[in-house]
C-alpha positions as MATLAB code, in Angstrom:
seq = 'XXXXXXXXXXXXXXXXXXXXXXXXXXXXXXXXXXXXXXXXXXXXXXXXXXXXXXXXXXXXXXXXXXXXXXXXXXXXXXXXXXXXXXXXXXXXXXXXXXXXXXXXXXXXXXXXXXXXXXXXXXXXXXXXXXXXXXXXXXXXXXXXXXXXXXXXXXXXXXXXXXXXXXXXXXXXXXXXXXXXXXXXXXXXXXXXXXXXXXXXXXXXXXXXXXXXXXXXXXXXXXXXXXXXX';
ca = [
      -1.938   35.195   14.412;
       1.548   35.056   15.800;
       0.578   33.611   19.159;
      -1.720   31.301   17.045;
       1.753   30.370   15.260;
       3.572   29.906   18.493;
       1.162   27.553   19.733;
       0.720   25.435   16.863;
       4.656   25.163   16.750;
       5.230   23.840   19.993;
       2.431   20.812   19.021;
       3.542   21.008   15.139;
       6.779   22.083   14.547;
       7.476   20.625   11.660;
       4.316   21.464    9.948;
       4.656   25.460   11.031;
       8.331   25.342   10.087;
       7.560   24.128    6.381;
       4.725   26.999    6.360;
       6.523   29.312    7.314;
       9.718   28.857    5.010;
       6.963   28.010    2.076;
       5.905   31.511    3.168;
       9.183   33.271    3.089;
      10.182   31.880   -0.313;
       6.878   33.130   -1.878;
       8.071   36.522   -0.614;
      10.874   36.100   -1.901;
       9.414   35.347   -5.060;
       7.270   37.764   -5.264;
       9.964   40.922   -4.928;
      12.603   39.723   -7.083;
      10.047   39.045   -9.879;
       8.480   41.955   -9.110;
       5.001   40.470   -8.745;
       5.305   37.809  -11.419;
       5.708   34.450   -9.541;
       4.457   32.715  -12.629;
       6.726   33.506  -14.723;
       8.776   29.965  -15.792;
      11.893   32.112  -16.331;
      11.793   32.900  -12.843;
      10.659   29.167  -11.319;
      13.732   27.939  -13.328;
      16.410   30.055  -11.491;
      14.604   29.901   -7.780;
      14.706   26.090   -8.771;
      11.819   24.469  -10.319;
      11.252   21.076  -11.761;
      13.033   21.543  -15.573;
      14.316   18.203  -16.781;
      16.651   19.920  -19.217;
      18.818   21.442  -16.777;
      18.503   17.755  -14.192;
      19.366   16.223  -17.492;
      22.244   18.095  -19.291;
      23.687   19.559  -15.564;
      23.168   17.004  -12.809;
      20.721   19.186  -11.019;
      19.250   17.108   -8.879;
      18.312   19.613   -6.285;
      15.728   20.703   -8.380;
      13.538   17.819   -7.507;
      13.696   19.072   -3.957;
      13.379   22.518   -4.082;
      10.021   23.080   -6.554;
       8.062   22.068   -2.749;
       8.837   25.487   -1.124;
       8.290   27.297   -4.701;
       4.679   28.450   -6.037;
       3.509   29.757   -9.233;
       0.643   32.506   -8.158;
      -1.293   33.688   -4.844;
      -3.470   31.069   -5.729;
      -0.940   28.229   -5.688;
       0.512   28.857   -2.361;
      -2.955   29.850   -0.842;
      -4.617   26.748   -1.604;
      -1.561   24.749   -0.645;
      -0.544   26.397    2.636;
      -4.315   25.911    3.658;
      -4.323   22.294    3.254;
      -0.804   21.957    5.039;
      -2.167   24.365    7.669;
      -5.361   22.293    8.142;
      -4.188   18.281    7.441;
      -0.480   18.898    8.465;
      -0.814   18.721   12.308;
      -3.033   15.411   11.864;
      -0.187   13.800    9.676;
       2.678   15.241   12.629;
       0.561   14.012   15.133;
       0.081   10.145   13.288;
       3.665    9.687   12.372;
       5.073   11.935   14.416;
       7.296   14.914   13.521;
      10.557   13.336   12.164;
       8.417   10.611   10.593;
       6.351   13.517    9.056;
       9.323   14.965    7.829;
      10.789   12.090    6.200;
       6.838   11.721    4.518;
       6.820   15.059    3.384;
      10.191   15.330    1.639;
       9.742   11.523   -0.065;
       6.194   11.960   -1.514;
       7.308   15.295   -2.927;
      10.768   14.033   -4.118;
       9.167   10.946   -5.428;
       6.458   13.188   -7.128;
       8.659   14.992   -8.702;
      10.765   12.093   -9.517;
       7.551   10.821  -11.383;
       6.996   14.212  -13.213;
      11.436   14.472  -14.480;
      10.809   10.976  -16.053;
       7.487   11.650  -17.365;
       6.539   15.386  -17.954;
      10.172   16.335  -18.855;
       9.637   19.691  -20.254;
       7.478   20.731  -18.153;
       8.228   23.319  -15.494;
       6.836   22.299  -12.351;
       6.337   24.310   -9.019;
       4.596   23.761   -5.883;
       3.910   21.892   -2.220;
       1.447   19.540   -3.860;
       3.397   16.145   -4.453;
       4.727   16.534   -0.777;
       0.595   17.000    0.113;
      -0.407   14.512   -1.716;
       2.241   12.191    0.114;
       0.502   13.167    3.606;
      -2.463   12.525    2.249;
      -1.495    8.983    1.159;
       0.186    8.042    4.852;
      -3.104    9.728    5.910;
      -4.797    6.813    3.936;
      -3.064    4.290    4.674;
      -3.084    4.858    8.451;
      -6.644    4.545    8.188;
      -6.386    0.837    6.414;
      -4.719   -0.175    9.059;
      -6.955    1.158   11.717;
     -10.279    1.003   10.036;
     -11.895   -0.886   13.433;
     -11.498    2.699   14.807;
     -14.611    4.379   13.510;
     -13.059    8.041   13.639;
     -10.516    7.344   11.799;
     -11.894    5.210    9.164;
     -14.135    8.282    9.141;
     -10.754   10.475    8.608;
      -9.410    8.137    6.198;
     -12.685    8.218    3.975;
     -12.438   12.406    3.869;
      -8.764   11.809    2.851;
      -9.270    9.413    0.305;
     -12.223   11.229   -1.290;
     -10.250   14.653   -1.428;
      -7.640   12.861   -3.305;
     -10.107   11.513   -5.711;
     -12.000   14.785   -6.495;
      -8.383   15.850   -6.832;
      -6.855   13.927   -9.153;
     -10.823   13.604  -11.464;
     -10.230   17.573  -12.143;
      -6.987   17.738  -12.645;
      -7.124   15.471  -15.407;
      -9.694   18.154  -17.063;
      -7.412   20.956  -16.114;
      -4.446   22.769  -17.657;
      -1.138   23.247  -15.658;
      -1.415   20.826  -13.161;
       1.578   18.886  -13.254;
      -0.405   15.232  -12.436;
       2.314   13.473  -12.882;
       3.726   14.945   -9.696;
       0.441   14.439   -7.476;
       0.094   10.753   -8.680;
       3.592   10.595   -7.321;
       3.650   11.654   -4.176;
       0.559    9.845   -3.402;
       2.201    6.518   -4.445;
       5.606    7.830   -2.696;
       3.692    8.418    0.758;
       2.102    5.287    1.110;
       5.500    3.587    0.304;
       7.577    5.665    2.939;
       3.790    4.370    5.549;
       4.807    0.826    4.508;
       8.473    1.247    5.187;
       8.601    3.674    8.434;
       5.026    2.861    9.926;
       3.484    5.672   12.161;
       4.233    7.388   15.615;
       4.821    4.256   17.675;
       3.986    2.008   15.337;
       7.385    1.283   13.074;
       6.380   -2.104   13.030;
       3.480   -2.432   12.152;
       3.610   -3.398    8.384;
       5.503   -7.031    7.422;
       9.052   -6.895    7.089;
       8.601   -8.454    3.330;
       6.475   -5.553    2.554;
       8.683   -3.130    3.890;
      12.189   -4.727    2.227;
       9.466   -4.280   -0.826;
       9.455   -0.957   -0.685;
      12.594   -0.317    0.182;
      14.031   -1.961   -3.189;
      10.967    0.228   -5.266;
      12.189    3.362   -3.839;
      16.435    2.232   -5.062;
      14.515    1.690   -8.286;
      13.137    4.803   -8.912;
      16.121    6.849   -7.644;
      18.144    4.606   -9.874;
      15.111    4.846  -12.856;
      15.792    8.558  -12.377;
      19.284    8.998  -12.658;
      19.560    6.099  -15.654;
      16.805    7.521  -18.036;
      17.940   10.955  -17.820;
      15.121   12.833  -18.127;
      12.080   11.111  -20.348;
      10.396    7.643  -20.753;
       8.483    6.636  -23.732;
];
């Protein structure tokens, strides 16, 4: 395993780095609640999504740190497995500091969408930031569907996101607000940053576009303090 983990880090780092500091935090999680990582008293003060306290305190942080936090064995298993497994192919598209930038917007825009829209609802986990790659992932394909592998690629992608988002809207405690997010949030940071190589690639109108959506949001988020109707 560890010479697994030194290997993929010299092709991934980024990818391995956010596992493994996903992977600490759970830990870290897991002793000081003494087993309990679901317990929303305990998400709250490690940081989780709570509009109340981004409302009434300015802590904006918190839509930022809820990527490296997970509620259950469950949680972080299923999300370290799809980092693990579709993070190197997102690195190696956009390369790493592009993947970077992809993985912190979609999550921060997630969880943007999930402060102005699921409020009171505490909210943990890697997902918007997944769901992000996963929308780069798709749009990389758009723009390279005469390649037959990866219009192959981008089909998987886009039907895993499907799937995803059909049974989470049949399924309690997923915070779908925040995956809806990051999907839209990743395909804006493709438009505006392009891919490994490729910065580009997209029309500077389009990208300007985007640019002035993501000043809106940030601005939609600190204005409406936490709630639209």
């Amino acid at each position: 395993m560890l010479l697994t983990l030194k290997q993929q880090f010299k092709n991934t780092p980024v990818t391995i780095s956010i596992f493994v500091l996903t992977v600490l935090v759970f830990f870290a999680e897991f002793l000081i609640g003494r087993g309990q990582t679901d317990n929303g008293s305990l998400l709250v003060a490690f940081g989780a999504k709570w509009g109340p306290y981004i409302k009434v305190y300015d802590q904006y942080w918190r839509l930022v740190t809820p990527l490296f936090l997970h509620a259950g064995v469950m949680h972080i298993l299923t999300n370290m497995l799809t980092l693990w497994f579709i993070g190197p192919i997102a690195e190696e598209t956009f390369g790493s500091r592009k993947f970077l930038g992809l993985y912190l917007f979609g999550g921060i825009v997630g969880n943007i969408m999930s402060y102005l829209f699921a409020p009171l609802t505490v909210s943990v986990g890697a997902s918007s930031a997944l769901f992000g790659m996963f929308g780069g992932l798709i749009l990389y394909a758009v723009q390279f569907k005469h390649d037959s592998r990866i219009r192959a690629q981008g089909t998987m992608m886009g039907l895993f996101v499907v799937l995803n988002l059909m049974s989470g809207f049949f399924s309690t405690g997923i915070d779908m607000w925040g995956h809806i997010g990051g999907l839209i949030g990743g395909m804006m940071f493709a438009v505006m940053f392009g891919f490994y190589g490729r910065s580009g690639k997209y029309p500077m109108a389009w990208r300007l576009t985007m640019g002035v959506v993501t000043v809106l949001i940030l601005a939609l988020a600190l204005i409406a303090k936490g709630g639209v109707s």
